[in-house]
C-alpha positions, 0 to 999 in steps of 0.5 A: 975199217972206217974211222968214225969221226966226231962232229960237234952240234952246238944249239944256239937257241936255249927253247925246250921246243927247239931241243926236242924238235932237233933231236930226230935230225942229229939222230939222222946226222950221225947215220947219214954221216957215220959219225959220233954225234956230241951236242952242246944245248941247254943242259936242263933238256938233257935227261928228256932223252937218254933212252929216247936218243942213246946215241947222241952224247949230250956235253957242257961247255967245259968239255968242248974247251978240253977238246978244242980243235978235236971234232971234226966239223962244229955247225951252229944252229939256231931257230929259223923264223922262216922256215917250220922250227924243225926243217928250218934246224935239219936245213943248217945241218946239210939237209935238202928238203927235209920232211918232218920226223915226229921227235920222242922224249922218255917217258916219266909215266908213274901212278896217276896223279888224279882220279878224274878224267882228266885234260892238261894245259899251260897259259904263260909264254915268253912273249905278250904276243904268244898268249891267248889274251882276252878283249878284256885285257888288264882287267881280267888277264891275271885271272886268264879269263878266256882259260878260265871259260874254257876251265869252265865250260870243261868242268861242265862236261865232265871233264877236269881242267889241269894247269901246269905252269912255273908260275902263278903270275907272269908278265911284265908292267903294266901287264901280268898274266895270273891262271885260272881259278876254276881250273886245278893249278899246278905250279913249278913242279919238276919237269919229270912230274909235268910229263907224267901228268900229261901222259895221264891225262886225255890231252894238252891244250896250249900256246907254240911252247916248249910244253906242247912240244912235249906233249907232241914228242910223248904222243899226245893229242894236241891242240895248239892256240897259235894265230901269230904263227904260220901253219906250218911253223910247229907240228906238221899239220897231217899229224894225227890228233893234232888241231890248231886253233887260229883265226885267219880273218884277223891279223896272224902269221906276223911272227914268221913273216920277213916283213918284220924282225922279232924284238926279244926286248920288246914283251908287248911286241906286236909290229902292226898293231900295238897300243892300238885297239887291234893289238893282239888280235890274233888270239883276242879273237879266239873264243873260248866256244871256238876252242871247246867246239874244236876239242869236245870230240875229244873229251 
């Protein structure tokens, strides 16, 4: 009889988006390789995948201390900015050419939270780049103007706008981004009770975040804002009710691009354009029509 081996993943990036794209290859790791597959991540993303991914034993540092020298192979990885976020991952883990795997989470479904029809999104990110900014900029983004038109535009076609996000303001000086106030906002709820809004309502709309990838992971349609992306970098763009939302006439793509190298300490990084009228331009120049025209066949 063979002797299962135990081998060690450690997932460097701490994102919620990375740890639900990775799952579906650690899961085909420990198949491929018949091996017990022991994953050291951001312990905050544990519980999304109990039922989900039975077979992967998710642990804390203080463990892998006490079994020092134990596993059998330790492989680090991290998010690749050249490569789709998943493929990129399955790629440091041995994989030739992997294809996409739609990942799962557990379900939190519990009673309906509001009676309307309605649809859920989030606004705020990690980085200024990463957000749908408006022309209009400091004068109008802690009110989150082009959600705020599209909150709008959603209410008069029936339809309630839901905002889920950990805070009402975020950002950095001189520029903090607040939600929109024709929308139903909620903030910092637990993470159990995020899902279960999203799995009540019609659809998400978001940024490339950690949210999207939940509402991608629990089957949800999905459009996604995201011009400073490649197409390919998220879900994989044959995904049923899936849009994403760009313009290509603009300036986009810089975030995957080896032309430049992402400044985590630079919150208005914008390599080509910033302090520039251009900056941001990439998602400055989706309007809120173009967004409601791409999703009201869902509504």
């Amino acid at each position: 009889m063979d002797i299962v081996k135990d081998h060690l993943i450690i997932l460097n990036s701490k994102s919620l988006g990375d740890t639900i794209a990775l799952m579906p290859y650690l899961e085909l790791y420990s198949l491929v390789h018949k091996c017990n597959v022991f994953l050291l991540a951001n312990p905050n993303f544990h519980n999304l995948f109990t039922k989900s991914y039975p077979t992967i034993i998710f642990v804390n540092g203080e463990y892998v201390l006490t079994r020092a020298g134990e596993f059998e192979k330790e492989i680090k990885v991290d998010y690749d900015f050249h490569n789709p976020v998943q493929q990129g991952m399955a790629k440091q883990l041995g994989f030739i050419k992997p294809t996409y795997i739609r990942p799962k989470i557990d379900s939190f479904k519990d009673k309906r939270p509001i009676k309307n029809k309605y649809i859920t999104f989030g606004v705020q990110s990690t980085s200024q780049l990463k957000y749908w900014n408006s022309p209009l900029g400091k004068r109008k983004q802690n009110e989150s103007h082009h959600w705020n038109e599209l909150s709008r535009m959603l209410r008069k076609a029936g339809i309630t706008p839901v905002c889920l996000e950990q805070y009402e303001l975020f950002g950095k000086e001189p520029h903090f981004n607040g939600l929109p106030k024709k929308s139903v906002k909620k903030v910092n709820l637990p993470l159990t009770e995020v899902i279960n809004y999203i799995e009540h309502s019609e659809f998400y709309i978001g940024l490339s975040s950690g949210i999207a990838w939940i509402a991608h992971a629990l089957g949800k349609p999905v459009a996604m804002i995201a011009n400073f992306t490649e197409d390919w970098n998220e879900f994989d763009l044959k995904t049923p009710n899936y849009k994403r939302i760009t313009n290509k006439s603009v300036c986009h793509g810089c975030w995957n691009s080896k032309e430049y190298k992402f400044d985590i300490g630079d919150w208005y990084w914008c390599p080509k354009h910033k302090d520039t009228p251009r900056q941001f331009e990439c998602h400055t120049s989706i309007t809120p029509k173009q967004v409601f025209n791409e999703i009201k066949e869902w509504i």
